[in-house]
N, C-alpha and C positions, 0 to 999 in steps of 0.2 A: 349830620353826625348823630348817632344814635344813643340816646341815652343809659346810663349803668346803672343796669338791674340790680335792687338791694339783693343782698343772700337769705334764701329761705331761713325763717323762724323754727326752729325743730320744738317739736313737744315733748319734753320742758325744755328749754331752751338751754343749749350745751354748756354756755358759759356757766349759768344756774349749775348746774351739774359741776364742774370745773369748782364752785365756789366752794361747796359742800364737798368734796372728797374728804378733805381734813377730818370732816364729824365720821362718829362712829355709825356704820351703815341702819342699824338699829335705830339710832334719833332721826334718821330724815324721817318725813311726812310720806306716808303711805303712796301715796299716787305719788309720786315722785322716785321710789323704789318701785315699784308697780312700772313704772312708764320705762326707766331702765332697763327691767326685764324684757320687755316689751320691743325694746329696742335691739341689744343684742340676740332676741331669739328670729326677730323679722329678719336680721342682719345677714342669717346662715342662707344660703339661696334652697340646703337640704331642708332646714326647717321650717324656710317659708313655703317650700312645696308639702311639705305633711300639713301647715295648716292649711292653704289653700284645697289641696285634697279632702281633708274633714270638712270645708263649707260644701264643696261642692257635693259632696256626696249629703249633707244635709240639708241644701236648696233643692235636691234632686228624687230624695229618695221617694217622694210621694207618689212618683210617676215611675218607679223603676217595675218592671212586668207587666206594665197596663200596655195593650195590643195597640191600643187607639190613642195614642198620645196626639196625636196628629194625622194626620189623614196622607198628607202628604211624605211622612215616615212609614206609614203604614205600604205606599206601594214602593217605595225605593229599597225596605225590605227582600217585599212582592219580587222584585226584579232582578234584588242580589241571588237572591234563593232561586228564579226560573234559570236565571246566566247559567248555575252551577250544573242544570239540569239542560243545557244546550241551547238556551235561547237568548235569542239576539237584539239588544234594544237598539229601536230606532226601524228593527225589520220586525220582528216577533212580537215585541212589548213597544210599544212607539211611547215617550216622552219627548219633551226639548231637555233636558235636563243635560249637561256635559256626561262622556262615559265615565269617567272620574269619579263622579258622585257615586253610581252604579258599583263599579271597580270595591270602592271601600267596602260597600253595605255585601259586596258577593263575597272578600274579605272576612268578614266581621261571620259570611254562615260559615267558611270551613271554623270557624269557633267550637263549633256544635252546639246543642242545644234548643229551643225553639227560636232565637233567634232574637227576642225581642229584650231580654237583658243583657243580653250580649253585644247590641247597640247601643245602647241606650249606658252602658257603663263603658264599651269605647269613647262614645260622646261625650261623655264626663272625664276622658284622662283628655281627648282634644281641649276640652275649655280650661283641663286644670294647667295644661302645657301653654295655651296663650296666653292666660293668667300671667304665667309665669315671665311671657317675654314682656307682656306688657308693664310690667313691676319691674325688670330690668331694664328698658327706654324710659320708663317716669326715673329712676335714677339720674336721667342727666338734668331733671328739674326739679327734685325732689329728695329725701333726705330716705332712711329705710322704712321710716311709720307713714309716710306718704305714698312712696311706692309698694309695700304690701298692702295698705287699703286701696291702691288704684287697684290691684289682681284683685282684692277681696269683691269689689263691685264692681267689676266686670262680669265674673260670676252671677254674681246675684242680678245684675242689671238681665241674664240673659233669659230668667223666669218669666219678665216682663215683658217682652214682645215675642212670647212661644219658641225660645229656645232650648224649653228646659229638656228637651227631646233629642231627635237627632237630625235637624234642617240642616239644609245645607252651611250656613255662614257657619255652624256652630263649628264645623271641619275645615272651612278653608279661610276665617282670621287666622289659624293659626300659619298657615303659608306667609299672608300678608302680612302680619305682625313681622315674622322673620324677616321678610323683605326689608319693613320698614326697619328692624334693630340691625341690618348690614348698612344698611343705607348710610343711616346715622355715625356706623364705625366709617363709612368713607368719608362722609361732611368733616370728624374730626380731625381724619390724620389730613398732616399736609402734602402741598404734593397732587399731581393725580397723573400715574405714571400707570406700568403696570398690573400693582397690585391693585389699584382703582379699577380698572378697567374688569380683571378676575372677577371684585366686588361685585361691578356691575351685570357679570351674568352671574352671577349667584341669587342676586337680586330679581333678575328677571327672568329666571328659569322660575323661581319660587311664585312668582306672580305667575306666571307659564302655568304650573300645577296649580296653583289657586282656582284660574281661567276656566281649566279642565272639572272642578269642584263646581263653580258655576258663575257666569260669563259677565257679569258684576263687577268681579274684579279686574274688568278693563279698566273701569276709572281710576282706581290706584294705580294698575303698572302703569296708564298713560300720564300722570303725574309723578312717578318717579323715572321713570324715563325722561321726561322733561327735565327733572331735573339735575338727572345727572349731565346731562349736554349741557345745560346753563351751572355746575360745578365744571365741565371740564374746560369751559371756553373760560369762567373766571379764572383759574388757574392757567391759563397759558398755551392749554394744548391747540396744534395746528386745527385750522380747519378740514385741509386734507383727513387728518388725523381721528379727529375727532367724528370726521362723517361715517370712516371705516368700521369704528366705536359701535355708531349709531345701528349701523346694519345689525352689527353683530349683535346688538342687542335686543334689537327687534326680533330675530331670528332666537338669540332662546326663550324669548317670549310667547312667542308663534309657535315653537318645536311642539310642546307635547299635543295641543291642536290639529297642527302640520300631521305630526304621529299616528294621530286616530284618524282624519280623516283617510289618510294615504291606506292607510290600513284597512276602512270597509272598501275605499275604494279599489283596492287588491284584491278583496273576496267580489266586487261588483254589484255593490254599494254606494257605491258614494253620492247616489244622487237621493238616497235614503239620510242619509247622514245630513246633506245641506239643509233638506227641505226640515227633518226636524232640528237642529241645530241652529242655524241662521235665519231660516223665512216666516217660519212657522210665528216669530215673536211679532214678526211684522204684520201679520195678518191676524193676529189675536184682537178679537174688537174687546170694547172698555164697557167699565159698570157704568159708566154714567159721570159726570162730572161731579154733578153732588156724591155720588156715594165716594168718590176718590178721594174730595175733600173732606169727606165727612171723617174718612181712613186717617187721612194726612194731619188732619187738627186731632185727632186722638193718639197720632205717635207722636208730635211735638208734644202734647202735655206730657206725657210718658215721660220724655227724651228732657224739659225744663228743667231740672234738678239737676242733673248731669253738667248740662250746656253749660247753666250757671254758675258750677265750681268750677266748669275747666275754662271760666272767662274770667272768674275771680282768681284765677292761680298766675293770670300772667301776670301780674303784679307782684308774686309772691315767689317767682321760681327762683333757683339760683344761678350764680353768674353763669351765661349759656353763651356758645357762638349764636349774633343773627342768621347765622346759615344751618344749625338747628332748628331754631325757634320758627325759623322757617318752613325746613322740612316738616315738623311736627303738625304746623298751622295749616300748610298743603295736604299734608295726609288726611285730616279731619272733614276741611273743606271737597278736596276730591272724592271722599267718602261720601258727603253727605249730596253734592252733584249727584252722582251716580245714584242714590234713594230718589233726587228730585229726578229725574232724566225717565226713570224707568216707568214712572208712574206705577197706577193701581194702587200702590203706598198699604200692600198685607203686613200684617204687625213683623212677623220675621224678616222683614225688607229691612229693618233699621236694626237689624242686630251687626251690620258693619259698621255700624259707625261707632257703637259701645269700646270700640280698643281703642282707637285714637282720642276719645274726649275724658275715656279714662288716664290715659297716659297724661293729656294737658289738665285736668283736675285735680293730678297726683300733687302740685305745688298748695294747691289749697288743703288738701286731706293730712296735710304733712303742717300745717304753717301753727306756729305756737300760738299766734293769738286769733287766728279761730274756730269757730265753731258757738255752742251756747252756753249760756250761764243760767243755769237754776237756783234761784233761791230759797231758803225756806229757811225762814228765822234769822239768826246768825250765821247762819253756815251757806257757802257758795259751793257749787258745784259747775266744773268748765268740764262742759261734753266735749269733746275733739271734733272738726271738721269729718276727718274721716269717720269716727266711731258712730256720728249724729247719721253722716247719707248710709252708713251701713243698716242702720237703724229703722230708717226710712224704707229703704229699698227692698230692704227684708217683707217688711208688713206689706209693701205693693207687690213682691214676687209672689207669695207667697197666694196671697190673696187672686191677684193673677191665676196662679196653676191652678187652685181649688177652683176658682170659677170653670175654667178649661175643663179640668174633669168634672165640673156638672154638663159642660155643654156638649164635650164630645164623648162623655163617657167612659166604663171602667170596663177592665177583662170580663168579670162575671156576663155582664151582658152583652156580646159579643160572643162570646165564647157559649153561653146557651143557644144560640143562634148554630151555634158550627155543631155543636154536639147533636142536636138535631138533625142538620141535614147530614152530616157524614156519613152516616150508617146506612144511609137510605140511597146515596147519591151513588144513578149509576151512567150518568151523563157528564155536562157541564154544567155549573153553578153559572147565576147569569144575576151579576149585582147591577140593578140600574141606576139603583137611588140607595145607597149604602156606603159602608165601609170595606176595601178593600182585601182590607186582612182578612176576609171570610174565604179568598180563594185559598188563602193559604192554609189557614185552619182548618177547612175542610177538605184539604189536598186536591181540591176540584183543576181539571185541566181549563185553560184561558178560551172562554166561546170567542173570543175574538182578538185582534193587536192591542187594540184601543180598551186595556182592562181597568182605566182610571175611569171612575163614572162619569166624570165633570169633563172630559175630555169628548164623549159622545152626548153629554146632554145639554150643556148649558149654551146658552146663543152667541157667546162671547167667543165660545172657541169653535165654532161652526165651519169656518174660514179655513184654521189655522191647521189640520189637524193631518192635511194631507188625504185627504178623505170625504165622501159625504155620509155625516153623521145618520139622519132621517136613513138612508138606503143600507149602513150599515150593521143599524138596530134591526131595521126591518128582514135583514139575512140572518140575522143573532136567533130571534121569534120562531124566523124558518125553520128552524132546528129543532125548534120545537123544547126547549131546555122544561126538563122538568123541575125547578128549584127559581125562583127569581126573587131577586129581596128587593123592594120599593119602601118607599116613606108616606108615611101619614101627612106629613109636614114637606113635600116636595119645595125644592132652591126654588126661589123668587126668579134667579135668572133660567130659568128649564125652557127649554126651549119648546113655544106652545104645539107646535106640529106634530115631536116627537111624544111630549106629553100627553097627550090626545090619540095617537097611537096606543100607545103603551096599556092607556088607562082601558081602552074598549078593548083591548086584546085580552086584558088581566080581569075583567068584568065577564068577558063568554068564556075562556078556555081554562082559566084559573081560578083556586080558590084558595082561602085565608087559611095557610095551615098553624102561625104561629105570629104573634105580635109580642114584639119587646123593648122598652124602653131603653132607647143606649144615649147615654145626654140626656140633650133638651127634647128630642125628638123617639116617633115610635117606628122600628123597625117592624116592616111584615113581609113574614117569606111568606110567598104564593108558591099552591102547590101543582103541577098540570091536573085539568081531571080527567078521569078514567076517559079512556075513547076521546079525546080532544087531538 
């Protein structure tokens, strides 16, 4: 028999409140008028979306028109912007990436514009929106000052493992999230008849579009799929019944997948689509055990703070069914499977799991007696639970991004890079060892499919890429590109064959037309020389 959860503590404690009505609003103590405010303005879901909206665009705005947020932003741009001009990923531009990811960023160019605030402030109304659901699911553990500090540091959590851009989880929590806040309206009602059942492809259509975003979000739908057959069989439903269930939910989970592949495979494709889609992941060889772990022990420190309020909160949530308390605990856990399963463990790897341990943290960020107590003199000072990890989380995002943009660098330098070659360029641009966004900036057409440089260089992806890298640098060369950007500071993983190529080609037939610092690192375009 399960024992009863005391009811969350709210900050100030309501009764407190209840006591003091009688006084005239003027004599209460300051924080205590202060915290009421506080309360009814979190309370409006309109007004906790304007504030959540003003964090984000404050956690954000450091990064907003910088080219180079991310490298990995930078060509999913590359590929929205080639789609609109007739090309095809996976044939044209090959990634593993789901079309989905693609779909939005080609979305985001009919915006107009150069393309790159105009993501990058999409990205910002996505995280303001799972904020939002997130702070509606910590409602069923938490009180309004708990659940808008759970949205407020979800936010802010996402500066911290390079979401402050536009990676992929940062677009598809907000699927999953939704997923998870239907899910929870089926756990509560009773019953599982067939509005249950509706629920459930609602449920798993949204993990379906998630999938499509990127394929991650298997562990979630396989955990809520789970569990809605282990709700419907508690509830009563036949077996027969329930397996028919099953299918059907498998099946809109599978649909928008189903959708794309059947679809290249209609233009005759499809065997383009599996190889990078499904094999391609399987064939990706690894950094090395150490450097994995080295990854993994630097996103659990990250990740400590979080973990620890949303373990201190189960003590502190309000009365909940165990078949909530449940699902929420599944969701976290299946979240965090899925970062342990995939390995490699890249900082943006654990940006899923930021919604659910915000949601179970929300009992702690909301509970009246904690947080800290500063003294100083006679006078005490209680920091809120919530206000303290807002606090925290701030100075580590924050700090986070700026180091980012020392390492991957700002528009100006990037962008002198493009302004130089553009005017000159009357080939293709050929980035070996660079930033991507220079084909776009310099409107250069693609020397090749594979226009990710880590996709042709580095030795991990040698395998995977549907191609032989070494033979298809060596056709790139062929061509003779007059324009080629390499690094001073060539990736540790470069694969030595093609590096050794590259370096005797760029030594007899090229020469240094321009070096520039973007980051940590020096870009140099090579120029062809005359008669080479």
């Amino acid at each position: 028999m399960s024992m009863p959860r005391s009811p969350a503590r709210a900050w100030p404690d309501p009764s407190h409140l209840r006591r003091l009505r009688l006084v005239e609003p003027e004599r209460l103590p300051w924080t205590v008028r202060l915290a009421a405010a506080a309360r009814a303005w979190v309370d409006s879901p309109a007004r906790l979306a304007a504030l959540l909206l003003l964090v984000a665009v404050a956690a954000r705005a450091a990064q907003f028109g910088n080219p180079v947020v991310q490298v990995d932003d930078e060509f999913y741009l590359l590929t929205g912007d080639r789609m609109l001009h007739g090309a095809l990923p996976y044939v044209d531009i090959w990634d593993r990436k789901p079309i989905g990811l693609f779909l939005i960023y080609a979305g985001i160019r009919l915006l107009g514009g150069a393309g790159v605030l105009q993501y990058q402030i999409v990205a910002t109304l996505f995280a303001v929106a799972t904020a939002l659901v997130v702070a509606r699911i910590a409602r069923n553990l938490s009180g309004p000052h708990g659940a808008a500090a759970a949205g407020v540091v979800y936010i802010l959590y996402l500066g911290i493992f390079g979401g402050e851009g536009g990676q992929s989880p940062v677009f598809y929590d907000l699927f999953v999230a939704l997923a998870a806040w239907t899910m929870i309206g089926l756990v509560r009602r009773p019953g599982f008849g067939t509005l249950a059942f509706g629920g459930g492809m609602v449920a798993m259509l949204l993990i379906g579009v998630a999938m499509q975003v990127k394929y991650t979000a298997l562990f979630e739908g396989l955990f809520f799929g789970l569990a809605l057959l282990w709700l419907g069989f508690k509830r009563g439903t036949g077996r027969g019944t329930l397996a028919a269930m099953a299918l059907a939910w498998i099946g809109a989970a599978l649909l928008p997948t189903l959708a794309a592949w059947a679809w290249y495979a209609a233009i005759g494709h499809g065997d383009a689509f599996v190889q990078a889609n499904f094999l391609s992941i399987l064939d990706r060889g690894s950094d090395g055990l150490g450097i994995a772990l080295k990854r993994l022990a630097g996103m659990v420190l990250c990740l400590v703070p979080l973990a620890l309020a949303a373990w201190l909160g189960r003590g502190m949530a309000r009365p909940v069914s165990d078949d909530v308390r449940r699902l929420l605990d599944g969701w976290a856990i299946a979240a965090i499977a899925g970062v342990l399963l995939f390995g490699t463990y890249f900082d943006h790897y654990a940006l899923p799991l930021i919604a659910p341990l915000c949601v179970l943290a929300a009992a702690w960020f909301g509970d009246g007696a904690a947080g800290l107590v500063l003294v100083s003199g006679r006078t005490r000072w209680r920091v809120p639970a919530g206000v303290a990890m807002m606090v925290l989380i701030t100075f580590v995002s924050l700090q986070t991004v700026n180091d980012n943009r020392r390492a991957r660098g700002w528009g100006p330098q990037v962008e002198r890079m493009a302004d130089f070659i553009r005017p000159q360029l009357r080939d293709c641009l050929y980035v070996f060892d660079g930033e991507p966004a220079l084909y776009r900036l310099t409107g250069s057409c693609l020397p090749t499919r594979w226009p990710f440089p880590s996709h042709l260089t580095l030795t991990r992806e040698s395998r995977a890429i549907g191609g032989e890298p070494m033979a298809e640098v060596a056709r790139i060369m062929a061509k003779r590109p007059e324009f080629v950007v390499a690094s001073t500071r060539p990736d540790r993983d470069l694969s030595p064959e093609v590096l050794a190529y590259m370096t005797r080609l760029l030594e007899r037939d090229y020469a240094p037309a321009l070096e520039v610092p973007v980051g940590s690192r020096s870009r140099i375009v090579y120029r062809r020389r005359p008669g080479a």
